[in-house]
N, C-alpha and C positions, 0 to 999 in steps of 0.2 A: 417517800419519806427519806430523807438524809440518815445516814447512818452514822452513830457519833465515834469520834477519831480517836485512839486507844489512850491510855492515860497519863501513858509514858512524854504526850505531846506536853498536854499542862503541864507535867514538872518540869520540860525543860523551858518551855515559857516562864515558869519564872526564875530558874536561874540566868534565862537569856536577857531580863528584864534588870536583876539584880546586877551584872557585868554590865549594864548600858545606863547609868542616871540619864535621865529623863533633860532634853535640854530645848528648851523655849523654843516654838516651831516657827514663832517669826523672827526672831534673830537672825537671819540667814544672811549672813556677812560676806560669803567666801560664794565661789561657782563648787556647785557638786558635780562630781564623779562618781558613777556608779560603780559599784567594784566588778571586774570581768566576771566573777563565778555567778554571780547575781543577774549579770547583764545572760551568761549562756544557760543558765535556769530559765531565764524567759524566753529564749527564743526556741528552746526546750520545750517550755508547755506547750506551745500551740500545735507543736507535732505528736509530743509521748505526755499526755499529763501525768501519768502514772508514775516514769520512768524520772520526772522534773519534780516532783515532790518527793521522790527517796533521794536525791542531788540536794535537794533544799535541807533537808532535813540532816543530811550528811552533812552540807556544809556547818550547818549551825552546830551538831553534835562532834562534829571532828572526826565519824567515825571513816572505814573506807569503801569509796562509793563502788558498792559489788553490782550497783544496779543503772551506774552513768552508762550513757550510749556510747561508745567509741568516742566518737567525732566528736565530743567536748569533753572528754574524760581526761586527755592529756591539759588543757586549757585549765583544768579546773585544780589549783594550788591546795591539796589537802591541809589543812591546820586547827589546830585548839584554840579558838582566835571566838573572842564576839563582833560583833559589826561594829566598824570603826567610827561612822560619821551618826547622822540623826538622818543624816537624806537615805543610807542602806538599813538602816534602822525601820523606816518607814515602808522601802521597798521594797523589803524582805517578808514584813508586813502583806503588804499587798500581793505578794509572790503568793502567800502560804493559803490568803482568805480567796485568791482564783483558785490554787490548786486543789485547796477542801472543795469548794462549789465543783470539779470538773473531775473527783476522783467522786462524789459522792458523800462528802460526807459533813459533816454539822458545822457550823463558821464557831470556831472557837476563840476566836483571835478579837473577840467582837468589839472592843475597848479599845485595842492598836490600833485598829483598822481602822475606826471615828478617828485618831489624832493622827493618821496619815491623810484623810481624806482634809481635816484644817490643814498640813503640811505641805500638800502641794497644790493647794487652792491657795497659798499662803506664797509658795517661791514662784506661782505666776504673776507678783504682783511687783516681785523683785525688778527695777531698772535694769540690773545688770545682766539681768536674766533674762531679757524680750528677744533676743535675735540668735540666729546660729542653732546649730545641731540639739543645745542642750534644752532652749527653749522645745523645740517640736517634741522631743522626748518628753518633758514635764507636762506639758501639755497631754498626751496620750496618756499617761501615769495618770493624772489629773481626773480624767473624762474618766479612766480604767476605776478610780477608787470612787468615783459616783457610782461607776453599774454595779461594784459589786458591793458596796453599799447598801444598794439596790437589796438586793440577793438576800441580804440579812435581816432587814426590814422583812422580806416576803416569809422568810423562814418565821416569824417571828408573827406572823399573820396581819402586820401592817401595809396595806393593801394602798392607801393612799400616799405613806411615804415612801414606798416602794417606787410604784408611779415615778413618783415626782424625781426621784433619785435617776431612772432611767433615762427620761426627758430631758436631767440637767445635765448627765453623759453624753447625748445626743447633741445640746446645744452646745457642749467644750468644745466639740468636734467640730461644728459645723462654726464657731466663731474661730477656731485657730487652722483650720485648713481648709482649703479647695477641695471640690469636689472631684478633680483631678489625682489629688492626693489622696484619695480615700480606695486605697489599693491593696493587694499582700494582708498584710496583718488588720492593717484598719479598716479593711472592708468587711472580715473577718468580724473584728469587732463591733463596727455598724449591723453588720446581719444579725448579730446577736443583743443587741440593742433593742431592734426592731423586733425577732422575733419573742422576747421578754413580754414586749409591750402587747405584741399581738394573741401571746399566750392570755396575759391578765384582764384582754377587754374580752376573749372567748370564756372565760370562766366566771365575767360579769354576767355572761347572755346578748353580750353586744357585738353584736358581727358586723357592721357596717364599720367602725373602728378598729373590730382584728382584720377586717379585709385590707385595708389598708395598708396598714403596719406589716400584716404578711408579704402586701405584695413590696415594700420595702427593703424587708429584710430577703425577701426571692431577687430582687436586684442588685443587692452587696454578694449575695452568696455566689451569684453567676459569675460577680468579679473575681471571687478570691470563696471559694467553698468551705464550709464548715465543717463539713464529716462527706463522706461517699455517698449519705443518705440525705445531707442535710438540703438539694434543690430538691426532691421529689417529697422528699417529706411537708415542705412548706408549700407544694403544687398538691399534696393532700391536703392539710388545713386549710386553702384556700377554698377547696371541693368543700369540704364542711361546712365552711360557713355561707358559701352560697348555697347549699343545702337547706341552710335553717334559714335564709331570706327569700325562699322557694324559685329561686332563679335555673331552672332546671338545666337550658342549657349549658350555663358557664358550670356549673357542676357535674356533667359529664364532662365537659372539655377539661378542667383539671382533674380531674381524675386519670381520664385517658393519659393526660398529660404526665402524670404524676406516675402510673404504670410508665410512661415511653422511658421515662429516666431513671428509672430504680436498677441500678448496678446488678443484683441479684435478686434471689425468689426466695431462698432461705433463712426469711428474717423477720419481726415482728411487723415491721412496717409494711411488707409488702399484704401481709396476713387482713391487718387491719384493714388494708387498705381496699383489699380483696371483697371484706366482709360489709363494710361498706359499700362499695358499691354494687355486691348484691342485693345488698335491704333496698339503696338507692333504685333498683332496675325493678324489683317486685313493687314498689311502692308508684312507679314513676312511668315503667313498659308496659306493664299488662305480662310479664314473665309467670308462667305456672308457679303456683305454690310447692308444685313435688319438684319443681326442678330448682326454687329455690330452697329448699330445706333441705335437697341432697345435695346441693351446693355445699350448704353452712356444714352441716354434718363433717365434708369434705374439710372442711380447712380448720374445725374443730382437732380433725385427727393430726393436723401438720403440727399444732401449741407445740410450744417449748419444753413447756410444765403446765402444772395444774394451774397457779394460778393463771396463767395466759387463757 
């Protein structure tokens, strides 16, 4: 469960909203410019979410960033200033409702976030806007405010437009770029497309559809990786669900698999993954019952905490 974001966020949301009137999102007359501090917050999340959302927050508060990384800290113009245009408006927006999803905590922004996601479904439609740098950016900004669109529907226990939200992220992508292009950050973000998707059809009972989707999002991740955990963890869930379609050996080979890539042994994943495939071996080898119950025992005592 999301954890909800302290309260201090809401008031400045609407003082952030009270300095910015509200200006017609298909108007869009002029080419947009993203503002630098906006633009090195994003390239920010995908390394420190943590560390990009006290930036974001700083910029909007004016207060001083005690928590930027070096390396954009100089880049980043301190000021008492609200956002200038309706295009940093929107992806400031969108900055705040990835960073809630990626620090953990509840989409508060849930209202901005709908009129960023008509805003830049709105300047792909712009003439002036089809060619050059600024298009490929809107375009990903685009596809980005469907996933995490997405995200707010699922918190929200809308399961169908959740769905639908991921899949229309998926198709931005795949109408405005090559599959050549789908590298660095966007691969990034395709693995995590895929494995959204692959989570919600595991949690329908449908495995033949999260197999899929996993092993898609297992092919973005290889490009351009998600966490240190994030290929073995997805060569786990694949083990699972061909578990629950009773295909025994491709369920020990991701498993195996999924042990051969686990960076380290000190972690939940590895635990789970552990315990798993010892129910999988008693269920599956003919393994003693005392050898697996002093197995589980064993990896009981490694939890984190109780509730682990």
């Amino acid at each position: 469960m999301k954890r909800w974001f302290p309260i201090a966020i809401l008031v400045w949301m609407l003082a952030f909203s009270a300095c910015n009137p509200r200006i017609e999102t298909q108007n869009v007359a002029f080419l947009p410019h993203a503002d630098a501090a906006l633009q090195a917050v994003d390239s920010l999340m995908w390394r420190q979410p943590d560390s990009a959302l006290a930036v974001l927050l700083d910029y909007w508060a004016g207060r001083d960033a005690l928590h930027a990384s070096p390396d954009i800290a100089d880049s980043l113009q301190r000021r008492n200033h609200c956002v200038s245009t309706t295009f940093d408006d929107h992806y400031a927006h969108l900055l705040l409702a990835e960073l809630l999803y990626k620090n953990d905590y509840e989409q508060t922004n849930r209202e901005e976030l709908l009129k960023a996601v008509v805003y830049f479904d709105s300047i792909m439609q712009v003439p002036e806007l089809v060619e050059g740098p600024s298009f490929i950016r809107n375009a990903f900004l685009a596809s980005r405010t469907h996933y995490i669109n997405g995200v707010g529907y699922y918190e929200k226990d809308s399961i169908v437009q959740a769905c639908a939200e991921y899949l229309k992220a998926s198709e931005v992508m795949a109408e405005h770029f090559e599959e050549k292009e789908l590298v660095g950050k966007k691969a990034q973000f395709m693995a995590y497309i895929y494995n959204r998707l692959g989570d919600m059809f595991e949690e329908q009972l449908l495995a033949e559809p999260a197999i899929a989707c996993y092993k898609q999002a297992l092919f973005y991740c290889r490009r351009e990786s998600t966490s240190k955990y994030g290929i073995p963890v997805l060569l786990y869930r694949l083990g699972i669900q061909y578990d629950i379609v009773d295909q025994k050996d491709s369920t020990a080979f991701y498993y195996d698999e999924a042990l051969a890539n686990m960076p380290d042994f000190d972690n939940i994943h590895y635990r789970d993954l552990m315990v798993n495939k010892i129910v999988f071996a008693f269920y599956n080898l003919d393994y003693s019952t005392n050898s697996i119950i002093e197995s589980l025992k064993y990896y009981v005592t490694l939890s984190a905490d109780e509730e682990e």
